[in-house]
C-alpha positions as CSV (number, residue, x, y, z in Angstrom):
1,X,95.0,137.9,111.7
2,X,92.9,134.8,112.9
3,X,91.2,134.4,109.6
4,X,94.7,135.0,107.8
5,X,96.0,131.7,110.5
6,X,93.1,129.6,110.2
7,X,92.4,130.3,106.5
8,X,95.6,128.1,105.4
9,X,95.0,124.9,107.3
10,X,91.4,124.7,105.6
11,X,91.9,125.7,101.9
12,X,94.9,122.9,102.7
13,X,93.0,120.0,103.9
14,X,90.2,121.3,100.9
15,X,93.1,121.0,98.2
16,X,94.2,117.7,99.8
17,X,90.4,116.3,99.8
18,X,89.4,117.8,96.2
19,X,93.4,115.7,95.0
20,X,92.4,112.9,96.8
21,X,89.0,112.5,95.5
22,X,90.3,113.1,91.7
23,X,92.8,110.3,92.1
24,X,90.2,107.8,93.1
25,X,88.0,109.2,90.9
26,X,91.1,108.2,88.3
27,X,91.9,105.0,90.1
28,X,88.0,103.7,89.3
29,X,88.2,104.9,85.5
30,X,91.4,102.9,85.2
31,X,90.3,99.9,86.8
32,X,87.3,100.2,84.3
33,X,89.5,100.9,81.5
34,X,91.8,97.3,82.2
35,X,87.8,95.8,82.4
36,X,87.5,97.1,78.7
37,X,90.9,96.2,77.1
38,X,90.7,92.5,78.7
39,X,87.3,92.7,77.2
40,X,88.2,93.8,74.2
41,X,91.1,90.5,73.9
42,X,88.5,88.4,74.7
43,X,86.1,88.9,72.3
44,X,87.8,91.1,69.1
45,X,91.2,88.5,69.6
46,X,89.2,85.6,68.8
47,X,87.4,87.0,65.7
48,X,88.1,84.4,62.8
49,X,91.1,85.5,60.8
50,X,89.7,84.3,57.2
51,X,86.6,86.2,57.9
52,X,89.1,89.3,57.6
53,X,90.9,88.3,54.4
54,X,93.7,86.8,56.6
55,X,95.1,83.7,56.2
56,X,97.5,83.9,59.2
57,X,98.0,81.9,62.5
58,X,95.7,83.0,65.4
59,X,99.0,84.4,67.2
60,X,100.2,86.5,64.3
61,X,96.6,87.8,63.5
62,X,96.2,88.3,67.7
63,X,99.3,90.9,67.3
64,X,97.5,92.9,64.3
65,X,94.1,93.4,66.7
66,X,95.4,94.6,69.6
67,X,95.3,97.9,68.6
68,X,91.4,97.6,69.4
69,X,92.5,96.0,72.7
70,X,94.5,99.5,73.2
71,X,91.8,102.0,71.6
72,X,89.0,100.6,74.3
73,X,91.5,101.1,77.1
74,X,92.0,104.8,75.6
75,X,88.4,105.1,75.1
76,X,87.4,104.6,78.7
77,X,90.5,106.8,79.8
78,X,89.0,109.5,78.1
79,X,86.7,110.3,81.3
80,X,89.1,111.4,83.4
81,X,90.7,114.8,82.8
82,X,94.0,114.4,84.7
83,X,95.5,111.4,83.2
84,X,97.8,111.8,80.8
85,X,97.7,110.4,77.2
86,X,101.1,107.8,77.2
87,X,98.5,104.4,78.3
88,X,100.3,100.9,78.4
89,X,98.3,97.8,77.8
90,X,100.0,94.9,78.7
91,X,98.3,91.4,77.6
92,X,99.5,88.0,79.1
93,X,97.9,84.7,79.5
94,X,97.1,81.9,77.2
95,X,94.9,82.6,74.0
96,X,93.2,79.2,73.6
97,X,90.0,77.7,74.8
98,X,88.8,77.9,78.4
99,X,92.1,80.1,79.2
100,X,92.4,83.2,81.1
101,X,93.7,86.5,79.8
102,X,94.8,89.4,82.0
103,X,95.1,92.8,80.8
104,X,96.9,95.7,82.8
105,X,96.7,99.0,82.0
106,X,98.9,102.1,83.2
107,X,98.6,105.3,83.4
108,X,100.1,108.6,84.6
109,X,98.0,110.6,87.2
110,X,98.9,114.2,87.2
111,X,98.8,116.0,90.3
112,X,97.0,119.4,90.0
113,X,97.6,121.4,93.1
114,X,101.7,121.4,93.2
115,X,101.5,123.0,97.3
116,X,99.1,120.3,98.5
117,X,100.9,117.6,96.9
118,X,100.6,114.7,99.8
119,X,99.2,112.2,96.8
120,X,101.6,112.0,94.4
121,X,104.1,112.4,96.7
122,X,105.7,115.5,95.9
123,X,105.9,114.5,92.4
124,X,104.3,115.9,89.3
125,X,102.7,112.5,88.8
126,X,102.0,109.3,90.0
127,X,101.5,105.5,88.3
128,X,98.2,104.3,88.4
129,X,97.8,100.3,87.4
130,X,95.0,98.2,87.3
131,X,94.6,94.5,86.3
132,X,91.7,92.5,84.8
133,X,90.9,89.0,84.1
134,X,88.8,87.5,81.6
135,X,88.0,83.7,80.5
136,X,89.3,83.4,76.5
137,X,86.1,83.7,74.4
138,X,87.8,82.2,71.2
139,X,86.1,79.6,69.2
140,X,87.7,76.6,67.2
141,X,87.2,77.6,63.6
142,X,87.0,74.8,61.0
143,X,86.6,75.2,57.5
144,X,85.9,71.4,56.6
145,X,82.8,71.0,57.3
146,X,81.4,73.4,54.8
């Protein structure tokens, strides 16, 4: 009957450990991830448009590439296991010389032991967010000189 009473409160406090080590585990991969998509604007966003066979305004052409901001988010979100696959990138800042850019990514963080569920709160999952900062790597591209 001891080990029956005494068996609980340890697998409970293991559970809660083993959750709570997975969702900073998870916290770390995201705040990695935000690293790579604010990468990613930096230096992909910037690429010259008329290298590409476009002949747009660096604003419009910034909208068609940030699928490759998203994909290196999703890329480094791959490492963790118990995220789930919706991933929001959210760009904001200035893309023009010696700006900053901040990319924030969130994601869903699913809980994995439902009875020992002090980290998410009771829930099925919780929001993880992480922001990232980056200078603007863009370059002035002029076609008169050549």
């Amino acid at each position: 009957m001891e080990h029956a009473i005494a068996l609980f409160p340890v697998l409970y406090t293991f559970f809660m450990t083993w959750q709570l080590i997975e969702f900073f585990a998870a916290d770390l991969i995201v705040q990695r991830a935000a690293n790579a998509a604010v990468r990613a604007a930096a230096v992909v966003l910037p690429d010259d448009p008329n290298a590409f066979g476009r002949d747009s305004d660096m604003h419009e052409y910034a909208g068609m590439r940030r699928e490759y901001v998203q994909r290196a988010a999703e890329l480094v979100l791959m490492a963790a296991g118990n995220i789930e696959d919706n991933v929001t990138v959210d760009l904001s800042g200035n893309f023009s010389e010696h700006e900053l850019i901040t990319a924030e990514v969130r994601v869903n963080f699913r809980c994995a032991a439902s009875w020992a569920n002090a980290v998410c709160g009771g829930q099925p999952t919780r929001t993880i967010a992480a922001r990232s900062t980056y200078p603007y790597q863009g370059a002035r591209f002029s076609y008169d000189s050549i």
